[in-house]
N, C-alpha and C positions, 0 to 999 in steps of 0.2 A: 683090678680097678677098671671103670669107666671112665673117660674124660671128654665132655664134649662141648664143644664150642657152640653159644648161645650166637655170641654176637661182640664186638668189641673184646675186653678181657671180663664177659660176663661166660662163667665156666658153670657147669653139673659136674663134680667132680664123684663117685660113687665109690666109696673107700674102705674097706675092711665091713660092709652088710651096712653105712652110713651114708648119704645123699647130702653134700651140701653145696648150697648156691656161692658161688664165689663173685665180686664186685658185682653185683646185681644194679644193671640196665638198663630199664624194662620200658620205656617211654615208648611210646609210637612215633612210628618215622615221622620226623621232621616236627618234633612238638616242640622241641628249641631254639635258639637261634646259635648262628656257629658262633663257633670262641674268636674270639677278635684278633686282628693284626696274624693274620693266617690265611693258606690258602680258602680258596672256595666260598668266598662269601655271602655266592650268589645260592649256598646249600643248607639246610637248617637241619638239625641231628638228631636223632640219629640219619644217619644216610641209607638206610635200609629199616626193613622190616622185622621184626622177630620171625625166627626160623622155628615157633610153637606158639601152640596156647599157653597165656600167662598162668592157667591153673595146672599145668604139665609142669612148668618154669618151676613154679614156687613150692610146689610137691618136696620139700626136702625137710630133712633133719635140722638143720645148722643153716646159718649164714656169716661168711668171712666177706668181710670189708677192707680190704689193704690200704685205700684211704679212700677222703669224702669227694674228690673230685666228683662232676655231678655226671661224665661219664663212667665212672665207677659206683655211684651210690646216686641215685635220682630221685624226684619227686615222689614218681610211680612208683618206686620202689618200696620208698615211706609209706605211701596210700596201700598199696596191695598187701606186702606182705604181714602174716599174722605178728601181734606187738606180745605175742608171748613165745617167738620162737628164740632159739639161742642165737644171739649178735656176737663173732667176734673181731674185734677193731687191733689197731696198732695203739693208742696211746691213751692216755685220760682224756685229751681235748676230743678226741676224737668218738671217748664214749659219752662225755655228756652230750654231745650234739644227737647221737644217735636214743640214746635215752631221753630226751629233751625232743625227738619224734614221738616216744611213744613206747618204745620196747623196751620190754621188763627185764630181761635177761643178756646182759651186755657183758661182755667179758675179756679183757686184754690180755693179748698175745705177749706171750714170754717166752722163754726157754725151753718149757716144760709146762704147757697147757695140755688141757686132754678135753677130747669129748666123748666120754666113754675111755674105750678100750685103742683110740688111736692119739698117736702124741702128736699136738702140731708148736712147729718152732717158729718163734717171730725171725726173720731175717732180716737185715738192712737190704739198705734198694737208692739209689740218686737218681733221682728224676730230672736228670741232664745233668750237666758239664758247667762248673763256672758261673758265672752271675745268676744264669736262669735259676738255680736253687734255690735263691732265696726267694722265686716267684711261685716258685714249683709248688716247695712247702715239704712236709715230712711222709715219706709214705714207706711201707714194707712187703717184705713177699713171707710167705710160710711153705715148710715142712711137715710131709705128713709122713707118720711112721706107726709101722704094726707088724709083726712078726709074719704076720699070713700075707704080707703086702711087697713090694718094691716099695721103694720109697719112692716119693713126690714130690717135685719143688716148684711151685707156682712163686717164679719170680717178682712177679708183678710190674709195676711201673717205673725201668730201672735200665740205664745206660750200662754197657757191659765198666767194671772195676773191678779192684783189688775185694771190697766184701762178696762179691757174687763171687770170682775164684776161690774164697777161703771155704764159702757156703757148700760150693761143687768138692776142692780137697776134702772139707773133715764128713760132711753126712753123703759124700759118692753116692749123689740120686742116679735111678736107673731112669725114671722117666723126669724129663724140666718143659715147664711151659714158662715161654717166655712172650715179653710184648713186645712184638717186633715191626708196628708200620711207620718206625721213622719219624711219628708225628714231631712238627715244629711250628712254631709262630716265625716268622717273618726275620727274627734277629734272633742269638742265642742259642741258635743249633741244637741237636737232638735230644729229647724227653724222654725218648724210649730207644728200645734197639733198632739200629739199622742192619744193615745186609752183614757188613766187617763184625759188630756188636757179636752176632750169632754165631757167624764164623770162629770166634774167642772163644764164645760158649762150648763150640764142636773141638776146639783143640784142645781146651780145658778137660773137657769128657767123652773123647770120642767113642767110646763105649756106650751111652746113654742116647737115648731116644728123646728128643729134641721138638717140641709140638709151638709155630709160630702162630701166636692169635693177637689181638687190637688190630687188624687190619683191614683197608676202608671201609671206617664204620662213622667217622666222624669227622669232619670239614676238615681237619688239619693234617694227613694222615700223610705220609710222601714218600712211602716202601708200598708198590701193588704184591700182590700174592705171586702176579708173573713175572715182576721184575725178581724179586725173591726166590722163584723157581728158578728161574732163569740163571741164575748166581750160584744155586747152588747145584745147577744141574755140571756148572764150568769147573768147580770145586771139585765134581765127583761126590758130593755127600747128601745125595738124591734121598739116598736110603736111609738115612740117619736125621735127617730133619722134613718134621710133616710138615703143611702148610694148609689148614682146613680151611674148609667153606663153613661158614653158618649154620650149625644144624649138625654138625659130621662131630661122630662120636669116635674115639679108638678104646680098645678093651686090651689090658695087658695084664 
């Protein structure tokens, strides 16, 4: 497999002779305005650039959407990509909004989804701790799986818990990408993983290859890539968790 970080938790994930686009991102820097009661006000998002051409970006198979947030599913996203490609989402609400763009082919994530000859699994995912969830809203991460393959776990938008340990015990992925910049608003603490978050992750499966991406790509973000190195250089598990740039593929 290929896996390569676009930008935020927008993935090319390249899977069993399969290409698909994961939470597709694709706005031009700064075409939003930041999410509110958050840092960086004075910053509109995305906070970077895309690290390709959108017609490179969208060149895929498949498109998985873990949820609508409009840093994981965007306008541009809706405009650009073709409404005949395969969509697959987390839930019913979440497929009619995405049918209700435009695209024919939508299809919710279960247990035992396939596209083709690779299986992907819906997983749970809390997108923060405590009250925040009911602002958060419902989102998931998936599993891919193929006999010619490692297995795959794109966590998605999801503070380290007891579902993400059972996901790691029963399908033991070799490779996980997780969303690790910390992002918060203002009250309610962490959305996604922080620094300790990852850390779980690595003692859950220290065996597994560990890939951190959503990192400062959008006005709320409050894990850098260096602080992050940095932590885990103190930890010792340099080797066992990546930290990409924008653009940066790994092949396993």
């Amino acid at each position: 497999m290929k896996v390569t970080l676009i930008r935020n938790a927008t993935l090319v994930v390249e899977y069993a002779g399969k290409k698909f686009l994961v939470d597709p991102f694709l706005g031009d820097r700064g075409a939003y305005p930041p999410f509110p009661n958050s840092l960086r006000q004075d910053q509109n998002n995305p906070l970077v650039s895309l690290p390709a051409s959108l017609d490179n970006i969208i060149n895929v198979d498949a498109v998985i959407v873990t949820h609508l947030h409009l840093d994981h599913f965007d306008q541009k996203a809706k405009e650009v990509l073709p409404k005949g490609i395969p969509m697959f989402v987390q839930n019913e609400k979440d497929a009619k909004e995405v049918r209700n763009a435009g695209f024919q082919h939508v299809e919710i994530l279960g247990d035992n989804s396939r596209f083709e000859d690779i299986r992907l699994i819906k997983t749970e995912g809390e997108h923060g701790r405590g009250e925040i969830l009911t602002l958060a809203g419902s989102v998931c991460g998936v599993i891919f799986k193929n006999p010619e393959e490692k297995t795959l776990y794109v966590a998605g938008d999801t503070v380290w818990h007891d579902a993400v340990r059972e996901v790691l015990e029963t399908h033991k992925p070799e490779i996980i990408v997780v969303n690790g910049g910390d992002n918060q608003f203002l009250q309610g603490g962490s959305l996604v993983m922080g620094k300790e978050d990852i850390h779980h992750v690595y003692q859950a499966a220290p065996s597994s290859i560990i890939i951190s991406v959503h990192m400062e790509a959008v006005n709320h973000w409050t894990l850098s890539r260096a602080e992050l190195k940095g932590f885990l250089a103190e930890k010792g598990i340099s080797s066992h968790v990546f930290v990409p740039n924008d653009g940066e593929s790994y092949a396993f």
